[in-house]
C-alpha positions as CSV (number, residue, x, y, z in Angstrom):
1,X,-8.0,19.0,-4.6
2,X,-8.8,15.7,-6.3
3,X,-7.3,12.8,-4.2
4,X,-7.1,9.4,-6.0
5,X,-8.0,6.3,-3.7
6,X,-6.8,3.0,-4.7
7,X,-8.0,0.1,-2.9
8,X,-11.2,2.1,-2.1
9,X,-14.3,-0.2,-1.3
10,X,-13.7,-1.5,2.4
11,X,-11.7,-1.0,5.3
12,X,-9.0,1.3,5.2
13,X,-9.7,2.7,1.7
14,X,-13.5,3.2,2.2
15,X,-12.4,5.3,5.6
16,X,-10.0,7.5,3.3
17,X,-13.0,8.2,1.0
18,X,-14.9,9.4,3.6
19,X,-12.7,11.5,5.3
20,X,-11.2,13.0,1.4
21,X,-15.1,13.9,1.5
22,X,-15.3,15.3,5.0
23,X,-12.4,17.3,4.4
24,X,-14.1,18.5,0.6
25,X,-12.0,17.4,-1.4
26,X,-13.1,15.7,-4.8
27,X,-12.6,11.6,-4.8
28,X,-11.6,9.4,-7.6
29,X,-11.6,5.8,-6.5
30,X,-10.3,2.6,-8.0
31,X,-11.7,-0.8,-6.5
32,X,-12.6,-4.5,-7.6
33,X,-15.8,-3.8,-6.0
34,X,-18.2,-1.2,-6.4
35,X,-18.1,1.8,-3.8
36,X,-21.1,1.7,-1.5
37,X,-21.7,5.3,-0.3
38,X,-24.3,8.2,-0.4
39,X,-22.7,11.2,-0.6
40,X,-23.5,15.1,-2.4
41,X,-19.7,15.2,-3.0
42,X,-17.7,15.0,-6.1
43,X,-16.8,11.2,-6.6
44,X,-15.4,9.5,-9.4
45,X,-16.2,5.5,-8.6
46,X,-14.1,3.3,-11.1
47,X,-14.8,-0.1,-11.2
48,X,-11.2,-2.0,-12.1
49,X,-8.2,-3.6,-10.8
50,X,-4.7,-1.6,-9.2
51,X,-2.7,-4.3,-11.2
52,X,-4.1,-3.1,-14.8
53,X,-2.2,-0.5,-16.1
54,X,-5.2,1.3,-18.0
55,X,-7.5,1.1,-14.6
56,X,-4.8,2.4,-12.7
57,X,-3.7,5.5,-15.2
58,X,-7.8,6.6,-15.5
59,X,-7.9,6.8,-12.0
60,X,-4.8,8.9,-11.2
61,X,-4.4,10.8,-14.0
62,X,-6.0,14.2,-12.6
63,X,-5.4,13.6,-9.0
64,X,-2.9,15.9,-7.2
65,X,-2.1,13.3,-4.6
66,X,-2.8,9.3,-4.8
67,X,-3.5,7.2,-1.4
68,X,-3.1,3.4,-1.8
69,X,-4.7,1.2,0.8
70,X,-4.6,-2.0,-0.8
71,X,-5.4,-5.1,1.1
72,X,-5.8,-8.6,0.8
73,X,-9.1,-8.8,3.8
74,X,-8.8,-12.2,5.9
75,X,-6.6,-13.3,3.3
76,X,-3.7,-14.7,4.2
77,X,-2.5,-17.0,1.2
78,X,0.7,-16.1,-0.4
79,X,0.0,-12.7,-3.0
80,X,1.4,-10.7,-5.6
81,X,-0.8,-8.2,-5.3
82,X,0.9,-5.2,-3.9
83,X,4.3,-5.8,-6.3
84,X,2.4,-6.0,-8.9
85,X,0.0,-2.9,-8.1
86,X,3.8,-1.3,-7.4
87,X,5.1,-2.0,-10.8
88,X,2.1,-0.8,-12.7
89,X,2.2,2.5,-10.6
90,X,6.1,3.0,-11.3
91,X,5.0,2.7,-14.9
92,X,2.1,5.0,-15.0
93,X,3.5,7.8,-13.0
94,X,7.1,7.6,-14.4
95,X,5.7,7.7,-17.9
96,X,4.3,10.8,-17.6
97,X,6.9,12.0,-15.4
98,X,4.2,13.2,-12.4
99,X,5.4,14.7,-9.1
100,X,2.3,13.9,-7.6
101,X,3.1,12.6,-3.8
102,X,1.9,9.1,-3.7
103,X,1.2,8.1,-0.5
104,X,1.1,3.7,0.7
105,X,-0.1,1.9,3.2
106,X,2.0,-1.3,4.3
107,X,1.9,-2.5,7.9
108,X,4.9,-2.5,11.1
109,X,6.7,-5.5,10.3
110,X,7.3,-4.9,6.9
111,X,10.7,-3.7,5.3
112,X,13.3,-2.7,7.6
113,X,10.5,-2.6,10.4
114,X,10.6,-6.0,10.7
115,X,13.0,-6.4,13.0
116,X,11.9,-3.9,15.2
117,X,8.2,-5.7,16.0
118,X,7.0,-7.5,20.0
119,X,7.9,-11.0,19.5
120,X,4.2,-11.9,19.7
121,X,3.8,-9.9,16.3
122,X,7.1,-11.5,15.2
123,X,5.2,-14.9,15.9
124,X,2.0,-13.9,14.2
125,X,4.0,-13.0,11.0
126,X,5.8,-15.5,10.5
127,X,3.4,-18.4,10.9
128,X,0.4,-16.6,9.5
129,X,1.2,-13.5,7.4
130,X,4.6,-14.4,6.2
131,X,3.9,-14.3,2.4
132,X,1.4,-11.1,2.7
133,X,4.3,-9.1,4.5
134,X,7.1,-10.3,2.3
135,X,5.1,-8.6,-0.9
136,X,4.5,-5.6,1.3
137,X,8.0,-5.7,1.7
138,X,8.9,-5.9,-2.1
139,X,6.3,-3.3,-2.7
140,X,8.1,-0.9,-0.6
141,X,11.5,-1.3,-1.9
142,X,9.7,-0.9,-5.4
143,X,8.7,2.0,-4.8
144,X,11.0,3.6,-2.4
145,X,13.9,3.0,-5.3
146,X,11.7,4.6,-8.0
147,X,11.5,8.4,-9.0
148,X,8.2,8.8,-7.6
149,X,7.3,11.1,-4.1
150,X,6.0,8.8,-2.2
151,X,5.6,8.5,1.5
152,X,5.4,4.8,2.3
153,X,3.2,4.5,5.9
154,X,3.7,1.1,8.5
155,X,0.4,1.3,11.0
156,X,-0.1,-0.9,13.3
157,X,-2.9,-3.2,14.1
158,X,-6.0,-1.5,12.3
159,X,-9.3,-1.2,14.9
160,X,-12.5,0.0,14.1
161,X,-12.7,2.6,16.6
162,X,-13.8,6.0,16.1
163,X,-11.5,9.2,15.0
164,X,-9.8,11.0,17.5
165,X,-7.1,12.6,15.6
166,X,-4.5,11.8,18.2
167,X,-1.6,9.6,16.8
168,X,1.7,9.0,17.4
169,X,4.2,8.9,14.3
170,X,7.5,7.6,14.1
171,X,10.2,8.0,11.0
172,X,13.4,6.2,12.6
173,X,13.1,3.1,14.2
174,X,14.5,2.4,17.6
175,X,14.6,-1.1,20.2
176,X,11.7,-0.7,21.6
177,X,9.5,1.4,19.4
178,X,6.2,-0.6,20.3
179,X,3.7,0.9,17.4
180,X,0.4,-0.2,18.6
181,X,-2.9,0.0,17.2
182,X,-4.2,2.6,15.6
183,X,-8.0,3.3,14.1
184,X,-8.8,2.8,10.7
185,X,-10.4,6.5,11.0
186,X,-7.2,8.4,12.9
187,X,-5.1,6.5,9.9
188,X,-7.2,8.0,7.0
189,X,-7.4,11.4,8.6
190,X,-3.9,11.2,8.6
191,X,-3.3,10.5,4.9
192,X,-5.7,12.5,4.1
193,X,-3.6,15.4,5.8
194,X,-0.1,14.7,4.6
195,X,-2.2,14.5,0.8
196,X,-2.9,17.8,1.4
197,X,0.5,18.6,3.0
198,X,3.1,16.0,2.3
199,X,5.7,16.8,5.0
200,X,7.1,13.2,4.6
201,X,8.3,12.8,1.5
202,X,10.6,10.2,0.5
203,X,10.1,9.0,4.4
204,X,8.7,6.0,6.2
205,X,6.0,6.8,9.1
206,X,5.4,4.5,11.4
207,X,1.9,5.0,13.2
208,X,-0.3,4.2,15.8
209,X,-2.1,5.7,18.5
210,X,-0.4,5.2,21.5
């Protein structure tokens, strides 16, 4: 199958790449930067922005499934980046009237899962990612309102570690839920898997791998 990566030149997105091409699937991917990686595979590398509607449609208008693993680095200044990347995507995929599962990558702590993080994460959020979170936030409830299948995914903290496949998931939330950590690799592997076999639809996950 042809998965679309968006987002798809470091961290998260880079690992979803890799494991699309472990797995043999073919790769389209959309980044600012371009993609740094030797490989025999099919791989489409476009070189553009999530937020431009012409970028965005060229990269996912053969895919059968889309993963979005958009992120901001270090960054932690107030952004548009994810609503904005939301409302472009709404626009592509509803004008052509796709069924194609979208799958996007937010973080525990945003949406409703706010209120279910440690207090130390609490802390953290709201003194240093406050702004990032509350346009993760808006991106989900773009998205979640919108006619699209999507399957909207809250990891925890992302670690470098390597892939296990062992994860825990989560699709209510509860006092006392506690999603940990989770490996950038184990997190791929398991987009990659619901891309091939979306059994979420329409459903938040909450991951991690404890």
């Amino acid at each position: 199958m042809n998965i679309a990566v968006i987002g798809a030149s470091a961290g998260l997105g880079l690992e979803v790449v890799k494991r699309a091409l472990q797995r043999n699937h073919a790769v389209t991917a959309l980044s600012r930067s371009s993609l740094q990686i030797e490989t025999d595979q099919t791989i489409i590398s476009i070189q553009g922005s999530a937020t431009s509607k012409s970028d965005l449609s060229k990269a996912i208008q053969h895919a059968d499934a889309v993963i979005v693993a958009l992120g901001t680095g270090k960054n932690m200044k107030a952004t548009t980046l994810f609503s904005d990347f939301a409302k472009q995507l709404v626009a592509v995929q509803e004008g052509t009237k796709s069924e194609t599962p979208v799958l996007f990558v937010t973080g525990f702590g945003a949406g409703e899962s706010q209120n279910y993080v440690t207090k130390f994460v609490k802390l953290f959020l709201k003194f240093f990612l406050k702004d990032v979170y509350a346009d993760k936030t808006e991106m989900e409830n773009i998205i979640s309102h919108s006619k699209l299948n999507w399957i909207g995914v809250r990891p925890g903290r992302l670690m470098d570690g390597a892939l296990t496949e062992k994860y825990r998931l989560e699709t209510t939330l509860f006092k006392g839920i506690k999603i940990g950590a989770i490996n950038r690799t184990d997190l791929a592997d398991f987009l990659v898997k619901q891309a091939e076999n979306p059994t979420y639809l329409k459903q938040f996950v909450s991951i991690s791998n404890k």
